[in-house]
C-alpha positions, 0 to 999 in steps of 0.5 A: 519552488517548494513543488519543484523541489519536492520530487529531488527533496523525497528522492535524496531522503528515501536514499538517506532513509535506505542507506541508514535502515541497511546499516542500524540494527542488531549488527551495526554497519557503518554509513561507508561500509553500507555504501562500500557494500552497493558496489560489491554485491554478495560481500557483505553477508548480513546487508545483501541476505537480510537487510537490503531486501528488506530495506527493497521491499519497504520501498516496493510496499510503501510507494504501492500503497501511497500511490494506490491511495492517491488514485483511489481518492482520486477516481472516488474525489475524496481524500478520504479514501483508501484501497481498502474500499474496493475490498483488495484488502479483506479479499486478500486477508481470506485468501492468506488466512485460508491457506494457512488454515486449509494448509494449502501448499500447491505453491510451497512457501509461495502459497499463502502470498499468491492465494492473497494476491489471487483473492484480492483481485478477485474480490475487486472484480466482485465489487465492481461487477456487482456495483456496476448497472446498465454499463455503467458504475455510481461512485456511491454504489461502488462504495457501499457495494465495497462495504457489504463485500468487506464486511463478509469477507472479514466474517469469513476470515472470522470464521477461519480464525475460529477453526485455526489451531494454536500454531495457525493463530500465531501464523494468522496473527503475525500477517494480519499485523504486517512485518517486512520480516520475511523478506527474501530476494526472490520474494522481492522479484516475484512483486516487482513486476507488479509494483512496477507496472502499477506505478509507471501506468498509473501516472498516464491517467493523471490528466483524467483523474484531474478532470474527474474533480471537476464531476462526473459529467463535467469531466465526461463533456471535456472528453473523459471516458469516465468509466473506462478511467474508473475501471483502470484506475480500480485495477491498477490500485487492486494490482498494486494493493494485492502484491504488497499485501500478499508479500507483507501482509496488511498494513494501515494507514499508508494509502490513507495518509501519504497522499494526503500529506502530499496534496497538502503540500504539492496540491491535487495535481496528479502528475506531480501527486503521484510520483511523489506519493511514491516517493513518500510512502517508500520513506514512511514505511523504510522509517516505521520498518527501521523503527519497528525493529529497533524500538524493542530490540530484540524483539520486533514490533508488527509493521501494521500496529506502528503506522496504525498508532503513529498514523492515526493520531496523526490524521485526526490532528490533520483532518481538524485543521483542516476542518477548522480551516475550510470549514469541512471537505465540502 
């Protein structure tokens, strides 16, 4: 019964969460106005030019990183992992940082979001060709190979930060902690189709990601093309990494914790772990975005510093319960 409920259950609370974000904040809006606002677009000035896209976007972000997490912990069979192994991340932090040192502007106020974007992918691309051995890839390799790739990648986000200027550290600062704040219909439009077909393609590799944890082999004698699964899988995680990064910059924790929540919960089915993930990490990022601008009103806490102190407490009370209760993830 809980399983069946939980996708109706996360559904009603993302709209509630939704609904209550548009409506609290420096301009206070009624519950009924908020919704009075849906069905009369363009009335209501402060909801459909700051707070809805805003309220958009964290759902975009939140649902793309927490399913991005599922798959990668489901291709890598750990609960541990996240999209940050594969390097999108970094990748997409020299593409950002760059730009803002070098000053690229061939794409005007879009370029800082499509050089991350484009680095991110490029970054995972690196790692997998360089982790992949006569047609074929080890999760182990994959995953040092992503260690070595992030650790140079953040050396050279270092070395841009070391040549920025005192109004480019402030641009630098302010991305690589995360904020909804610049949340715009067209920069909304401009990552939906991304977020979109990551998270309607996703789910069609449930049945394979199920198999994986059976191992490699086991999953390969039941028909898996375990490495076609694999490929998919990293791509499709990078593509949904990089969009949400390239449009709020990096924020933590999302893709680690969430899905873990949800296999507690719901357990380690895909067809059912993936669209609630969704689910779910659009209401842990509308909740930590509606928390980050309210706490220190007016001022704005960063996105990235909330879910980081708030998620990780909160994964080390998980992760010794559940030591403490299966003896480790052996």
């Amino acid at each position: 019964m809980l399983k069946l409920a939980l996708i109706p259950a996360l559904a009603v609370l993302l709209a509630t969460l939704c609904v209550a974000s548009a409506g609290i904040g420096a301009v206070h809006v009624p519950f009924g106005d908020v919704l009075a606002a849906l069905a009369r677009p363009g009335e209501h000035e402060v909801l459909w030019q700051i707070r809805f896209p805003r309220v958009v976007l964290a759902v975009l972000v939140g649902a793309a990183l927490a399913v991005a997490g599922a798959g990668m912990q489901g291709v890598f069979g750990n609960p541990l992992a996240e999209p940050g192994v594969i390097g999108v991340s970094s990748g997409a932090a020299v593409g950002a940082v760059g730009a803002i040192v070098l000053g690229v502007s061939t794409f005007g106020d879009w370029s800082v979001a499509v050089c991350a974007f484009a680095t991110g992918l490029l970054t995972t691309f690196i790692v997998y060709g360089m982790a992949r051995t006569q047609g074929r890839t080890e999760v182990v390799t994959l995953v040092l190979t992503g260690i070595a790739i992030n650790a140079i990648t953040w050396a050279i986000v270092g070395v841009f930060t070391f040549l920025a200027d005192d109004q480019q550290l402030r641009s630098i600062t302010f991305w690589n902690l995360g904020t909804l704040g610049g949340a715009t219909w067209p920069l909304v439009g401009a990552i939906t189709p991304f977020v979109v077909a990551g998270l309607a393609l996703t789910p069609l590799l449930s049945r394979p990601l199920d198999l994986l944890a059976l191992g490699e082999r086991g999953a390969r004698h039941l028909g898996v093309e375990t490495e076609r699964v694999r490929l998919a899988v990293i791509f499709l995680a990078a593509l949904l990494t990089g969009a949400s990064v390239a449009a709020a910059g990096a924020i933590s924790f999302v893709g680690l914790v969430v899905p873990h929540l949800i296999r507690l919960v719901a357990g380690p089915g895909h067809r059912l772990l993936l669209p609630a993930s969704a689910l779910a990490g659009g209401c842990v990022l509308v909740l930590a975005d509606l928390i980050a601008r309210t706490v220190g009103a007016p001022a704005e806490l960063p996105i990235g510093v909330l879910t980081a102190l708030l998620g990780g407490p909160f994964f080390l009370v998980l992760l010794r319960r559940t030591r403490r209760k299966q003896g480790g993830w052996a």
